[in-house]
VEXDREN-2710 file (C-alpha; in Angstrom, 1 decimal):
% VEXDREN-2710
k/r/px/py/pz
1/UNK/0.0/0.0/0.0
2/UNK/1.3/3.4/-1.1
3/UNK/-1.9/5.2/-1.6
4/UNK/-3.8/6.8/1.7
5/UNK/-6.1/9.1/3.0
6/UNK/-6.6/10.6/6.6
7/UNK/-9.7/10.8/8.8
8/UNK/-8.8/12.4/12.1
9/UNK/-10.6/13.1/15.1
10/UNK/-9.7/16.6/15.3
11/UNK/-10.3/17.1/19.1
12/UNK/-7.8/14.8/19.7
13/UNK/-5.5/15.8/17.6
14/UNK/-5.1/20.0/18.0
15/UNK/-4.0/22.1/15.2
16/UNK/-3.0/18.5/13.5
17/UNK/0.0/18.3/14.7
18/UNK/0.7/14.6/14.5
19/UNK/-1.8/14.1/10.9
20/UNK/0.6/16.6/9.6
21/UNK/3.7/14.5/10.8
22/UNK/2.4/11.0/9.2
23/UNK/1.0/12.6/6.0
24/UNK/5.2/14.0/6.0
25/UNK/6.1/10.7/6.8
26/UNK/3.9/9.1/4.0
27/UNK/4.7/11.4/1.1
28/UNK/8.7/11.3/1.7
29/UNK/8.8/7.4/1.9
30/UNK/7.2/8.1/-1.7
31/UNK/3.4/7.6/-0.6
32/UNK/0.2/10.0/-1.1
33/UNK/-2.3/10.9/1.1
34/UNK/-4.8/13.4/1.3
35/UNK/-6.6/14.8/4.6
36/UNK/-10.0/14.7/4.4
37/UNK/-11.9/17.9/4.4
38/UNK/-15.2/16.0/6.4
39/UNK/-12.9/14.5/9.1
40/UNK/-15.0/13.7/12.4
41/UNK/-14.1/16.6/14.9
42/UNK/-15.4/17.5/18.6
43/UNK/-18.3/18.2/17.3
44/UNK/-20.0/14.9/15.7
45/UNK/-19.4/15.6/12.4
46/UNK/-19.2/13.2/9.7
47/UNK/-16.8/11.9/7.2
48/UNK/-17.6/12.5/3.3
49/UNK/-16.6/9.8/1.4
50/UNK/-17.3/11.7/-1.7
51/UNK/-13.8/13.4/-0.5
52/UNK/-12.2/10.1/-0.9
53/UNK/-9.7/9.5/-4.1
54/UNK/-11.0/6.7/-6.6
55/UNK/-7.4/5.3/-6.0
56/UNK/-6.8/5.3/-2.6
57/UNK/-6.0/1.8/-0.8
58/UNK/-6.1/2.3/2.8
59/UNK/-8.0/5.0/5.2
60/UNK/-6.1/5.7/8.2
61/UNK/-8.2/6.8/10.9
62/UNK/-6.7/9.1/14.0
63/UNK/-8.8/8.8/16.9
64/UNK/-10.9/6.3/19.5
65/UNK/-12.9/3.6/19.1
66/UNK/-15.7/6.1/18.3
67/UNK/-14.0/7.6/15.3
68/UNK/-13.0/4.4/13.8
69/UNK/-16.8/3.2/14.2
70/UNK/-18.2/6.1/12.2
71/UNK/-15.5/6.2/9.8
72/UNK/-16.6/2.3/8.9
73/UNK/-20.1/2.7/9.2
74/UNK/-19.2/6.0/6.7
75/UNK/-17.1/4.5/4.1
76/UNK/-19.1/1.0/3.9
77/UNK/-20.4/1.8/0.4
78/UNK/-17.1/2.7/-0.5
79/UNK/-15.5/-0.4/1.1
80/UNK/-12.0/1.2/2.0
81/UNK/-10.1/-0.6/4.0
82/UNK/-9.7/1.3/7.4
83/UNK/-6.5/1.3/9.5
84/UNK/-6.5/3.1/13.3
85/UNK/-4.5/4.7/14.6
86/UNK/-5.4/5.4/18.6
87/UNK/-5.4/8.8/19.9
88/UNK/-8.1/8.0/22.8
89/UNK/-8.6/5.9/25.6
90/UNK/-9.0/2.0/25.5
91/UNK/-9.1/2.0/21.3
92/UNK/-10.2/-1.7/21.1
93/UNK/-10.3/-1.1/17.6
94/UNK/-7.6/0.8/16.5
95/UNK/-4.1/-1.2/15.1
96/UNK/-1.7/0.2/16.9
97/UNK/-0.9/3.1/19.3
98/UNK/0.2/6.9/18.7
99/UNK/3.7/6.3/19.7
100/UNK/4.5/3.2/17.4
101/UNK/2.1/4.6/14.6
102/UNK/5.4/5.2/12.4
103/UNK/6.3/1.9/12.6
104/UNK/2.8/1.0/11.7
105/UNK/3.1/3.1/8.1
106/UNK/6.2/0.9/7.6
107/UNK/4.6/-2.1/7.8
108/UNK/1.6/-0.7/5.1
109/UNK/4.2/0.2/2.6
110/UNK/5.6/-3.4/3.3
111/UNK/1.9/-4.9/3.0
112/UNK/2.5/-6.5/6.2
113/UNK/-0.4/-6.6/7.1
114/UNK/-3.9/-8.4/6.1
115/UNK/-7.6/-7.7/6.2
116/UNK/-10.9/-8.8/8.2
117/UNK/-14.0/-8.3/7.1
118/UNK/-16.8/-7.3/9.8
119/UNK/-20.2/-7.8/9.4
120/UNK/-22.6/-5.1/10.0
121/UNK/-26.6/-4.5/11.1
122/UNK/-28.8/-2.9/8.9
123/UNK/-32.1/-1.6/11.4
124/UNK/-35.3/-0.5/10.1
125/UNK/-38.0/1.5/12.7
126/UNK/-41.3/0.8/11.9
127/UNK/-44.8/1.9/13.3
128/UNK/-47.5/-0.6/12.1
129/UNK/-46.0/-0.7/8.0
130/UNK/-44.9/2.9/8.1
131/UNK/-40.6/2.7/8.1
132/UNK/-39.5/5.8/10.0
133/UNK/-35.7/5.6/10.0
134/UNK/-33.2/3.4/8.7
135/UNK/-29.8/3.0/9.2
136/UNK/-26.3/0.8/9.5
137/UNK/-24.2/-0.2/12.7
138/UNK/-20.6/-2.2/13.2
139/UNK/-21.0/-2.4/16.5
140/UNK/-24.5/-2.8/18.1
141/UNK/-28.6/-1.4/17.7
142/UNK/-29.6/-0.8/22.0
143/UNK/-32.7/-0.1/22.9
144/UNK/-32.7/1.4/26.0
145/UNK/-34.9/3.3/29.0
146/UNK/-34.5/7.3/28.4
147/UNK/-33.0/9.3/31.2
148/UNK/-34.5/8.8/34.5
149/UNK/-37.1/6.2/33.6
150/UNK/-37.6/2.8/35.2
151/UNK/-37.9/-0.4/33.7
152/UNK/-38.9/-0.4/30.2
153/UNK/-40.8/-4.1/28.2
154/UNK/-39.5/-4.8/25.4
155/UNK/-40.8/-8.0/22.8
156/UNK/-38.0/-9.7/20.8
157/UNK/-39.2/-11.7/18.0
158/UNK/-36.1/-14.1/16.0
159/UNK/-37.5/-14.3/12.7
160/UNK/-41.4/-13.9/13.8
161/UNK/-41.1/-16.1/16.8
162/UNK/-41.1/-14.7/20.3
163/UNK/-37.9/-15.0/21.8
164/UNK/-38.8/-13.5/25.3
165/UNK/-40.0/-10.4/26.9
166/UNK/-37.7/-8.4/28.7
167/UNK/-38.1/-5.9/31.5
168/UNK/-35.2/-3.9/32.2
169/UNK/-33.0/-1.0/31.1
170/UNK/-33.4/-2.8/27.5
171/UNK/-31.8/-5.1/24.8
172/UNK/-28.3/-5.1/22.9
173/UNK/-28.0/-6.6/19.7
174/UNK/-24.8/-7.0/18.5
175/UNK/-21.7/-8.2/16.0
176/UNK/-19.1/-10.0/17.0
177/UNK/-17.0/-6.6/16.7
178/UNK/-19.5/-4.8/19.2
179/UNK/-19.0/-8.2/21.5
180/UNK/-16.2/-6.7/23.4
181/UNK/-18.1/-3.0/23.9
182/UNK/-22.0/-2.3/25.7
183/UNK/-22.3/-6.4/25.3
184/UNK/-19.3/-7.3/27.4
185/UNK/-20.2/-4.3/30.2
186/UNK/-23.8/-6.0/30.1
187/UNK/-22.4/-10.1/31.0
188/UNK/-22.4/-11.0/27.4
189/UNK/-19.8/-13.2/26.3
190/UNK/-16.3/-12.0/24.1
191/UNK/-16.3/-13.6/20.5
192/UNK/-14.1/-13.9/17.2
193/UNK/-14.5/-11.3/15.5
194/UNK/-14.6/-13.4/12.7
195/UNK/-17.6/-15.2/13.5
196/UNK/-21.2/-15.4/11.8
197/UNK/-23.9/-14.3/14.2
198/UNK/-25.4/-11.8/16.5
199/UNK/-25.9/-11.6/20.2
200/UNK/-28.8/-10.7/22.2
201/UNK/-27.8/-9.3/25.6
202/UNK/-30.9/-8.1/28.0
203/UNK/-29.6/-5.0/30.1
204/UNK/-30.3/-5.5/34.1
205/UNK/-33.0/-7.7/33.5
206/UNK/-35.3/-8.0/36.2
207/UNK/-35.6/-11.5/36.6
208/UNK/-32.8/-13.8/37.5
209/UNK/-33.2/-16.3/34.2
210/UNK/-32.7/-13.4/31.3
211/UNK/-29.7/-14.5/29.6
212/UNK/-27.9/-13.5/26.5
213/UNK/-28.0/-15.8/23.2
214/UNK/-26.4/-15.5/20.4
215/UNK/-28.0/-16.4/16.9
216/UNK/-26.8/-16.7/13.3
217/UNK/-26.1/-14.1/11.7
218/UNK/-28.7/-15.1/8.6
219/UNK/-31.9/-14.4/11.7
220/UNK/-33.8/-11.2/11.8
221/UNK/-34.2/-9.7/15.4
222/UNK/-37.6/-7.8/15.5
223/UNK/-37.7/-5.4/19.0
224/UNK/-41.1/-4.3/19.7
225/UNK/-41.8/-1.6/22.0
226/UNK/-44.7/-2.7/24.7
227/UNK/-46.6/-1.0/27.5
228/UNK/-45.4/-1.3/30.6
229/UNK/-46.9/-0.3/34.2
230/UNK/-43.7/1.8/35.0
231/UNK/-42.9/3.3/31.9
232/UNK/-44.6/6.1/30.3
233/UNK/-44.9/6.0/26.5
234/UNK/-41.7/7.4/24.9
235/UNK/-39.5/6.0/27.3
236/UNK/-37.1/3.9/24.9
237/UNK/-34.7/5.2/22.9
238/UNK/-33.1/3.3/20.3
239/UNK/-29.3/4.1/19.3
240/UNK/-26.7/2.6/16.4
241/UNK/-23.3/2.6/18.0
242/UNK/-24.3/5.0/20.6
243/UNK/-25.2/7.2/18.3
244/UNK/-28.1/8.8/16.4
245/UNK/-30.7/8.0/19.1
246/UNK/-34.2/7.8/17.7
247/UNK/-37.2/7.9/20.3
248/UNK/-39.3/4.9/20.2
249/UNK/-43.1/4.8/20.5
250/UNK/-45.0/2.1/22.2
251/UNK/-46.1/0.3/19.4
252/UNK/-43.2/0.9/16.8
253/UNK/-40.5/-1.7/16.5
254/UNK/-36.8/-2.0/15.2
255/UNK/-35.8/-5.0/13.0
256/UNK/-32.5/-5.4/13.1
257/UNK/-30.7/-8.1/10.5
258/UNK/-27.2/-8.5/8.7
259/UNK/-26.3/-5.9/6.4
260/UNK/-25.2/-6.5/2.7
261/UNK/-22.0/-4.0/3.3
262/UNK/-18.9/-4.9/6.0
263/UNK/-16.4/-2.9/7.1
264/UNK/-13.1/-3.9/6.5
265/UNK/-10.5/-3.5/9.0
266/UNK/-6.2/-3.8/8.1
267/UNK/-4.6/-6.2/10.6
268/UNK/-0.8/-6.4/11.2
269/UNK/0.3/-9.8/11.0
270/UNK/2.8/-9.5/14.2
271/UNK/-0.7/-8.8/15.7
272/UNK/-3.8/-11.4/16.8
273/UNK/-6.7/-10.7/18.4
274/UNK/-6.0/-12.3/21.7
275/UNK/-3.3/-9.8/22.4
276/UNK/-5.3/-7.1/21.5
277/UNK/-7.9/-9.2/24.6
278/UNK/-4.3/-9.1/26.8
279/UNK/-3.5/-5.8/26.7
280/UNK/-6.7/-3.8/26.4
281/UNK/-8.9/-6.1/28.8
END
């Protein structure tokens, strides 16, 4: 690989200091790279994949685990392979650390390095056959109570069949990518992130036989939004990756299922997943 663009997170990276240093870096060891003019800053925004060359191999991505998610879920479509660099805190995601990111470039030049494929959800929000949002997550779709609310009742249906009704703070569905984030704080189990399925984690349940399941990855996870005696109605909130929460109705459901796009992720070979489990968890 010779051929890269930059996404940074700009308030972690002030005045681009270091994006200026590895797009230096990049260009004298005879690469090019362009900074993208959309680059996710402080402030939420977005990255444009319209700004993206039609050549460009890789997308290095500057930031947390946060930045690295909306860059993929971004750049899907355009299925660029995404390499991060951490600039946050834990950065699960991210290839390698600030310090040894030089190191890191070396090894793209060198094609060191190989690439996973991660499936995605697509999520759909219905009331009755109306479809009120749509949209795409690498991690995981929550729905959850809404500030100081109690316990919320939530439906799940696997494919039209009622799975269970939960009471609680609500209901994770995730990939084998979002495994290790909201999943593993709520008792769900760690999986390979190169494994088919999806996981269905119940948060603080109030019963003591909820448990999580995981499903393949070819099922369709319907939500649906119920009454409950300590809820008021628009209570739940549903979120994709923790972000663009949507208010949910009782009555309208989310149906959550595999999405046709994956993100793609560079790996260094000197690196496997368990000791990225070692040394972040």
């Amino acid at each position: 690989m010779n051929r890269f663009c930059i996404i940074t997170n700009r308030g972690k990276d002030e005045g681009l200091v270091f994006t200026d240093g590895l797009v230096s870096y990049i260009r004298k060891k005879g690469g090019s790279c362009k900074v993208l003019d959309g680059s996710l800053g402080a402030d939420g925004a977005y990255t444009d994949p319209a700004g993206i060359p039609e050549d460009v191999q890789c997308a290095i991505v500057l930031g947390g685990d946060g930045t690295i998610i909306r860059a993929a879920t971004d750049l899907a479509d355009r299925a660029v392979p995404i390499f991060g660099i951490n600039l946050g805190t834990l950065g699960f995601l991210a290839e390698t650390e600030k310090q040894d990111a030089f190191r890191a470039i070396d090894l793209l030049f060198e094609d060191e390095i190989r690439i996973e494929e991660r499936m995605m959800l697509d999520s759909e929000i219905y009331f009755e056959e109306q479809k009120l949002f749509e949209g795409r997550a690498l991690n995981d779709v929550v729905v959850t109570r809404s500030g100081y609310s109690r316990l919320i009742c939530a439906e799940v249906y696997v494919n039209g069949e009622l799975l269970n009704e939960y009471r609680g703070d609500g209901v994770i569905v995730a990939t084998p990518t979002g495994s290790t984030g909201y999943n593993l704080s709520a008792g769900g189990p760690i999986v390979m992130p190169g494994a088919k399925l999806m996981l269905v984690t119940p948060i603080c349940p109030h019963s003591i036989n909820n448990r999580e399941i995981a499903i393949s990855a070819e099922d369709e996870v319907t939500i649906l939004v119920k009454e409950s005696k300590k809820t008021l109605e628009e209570e739940a909130f549903a979120t994709l990756d923790g972000k663009d929460a949507i208010r949910l109705k009782t009555g309208e459901r989310i149906v959550i299922r595999r999405s046709d796009r994956t993100a793609k992720l560079v790996r260094r070979k000197d690196r496997s997943f368990f000791d990225i489990l070692r040394t972040k968890l």
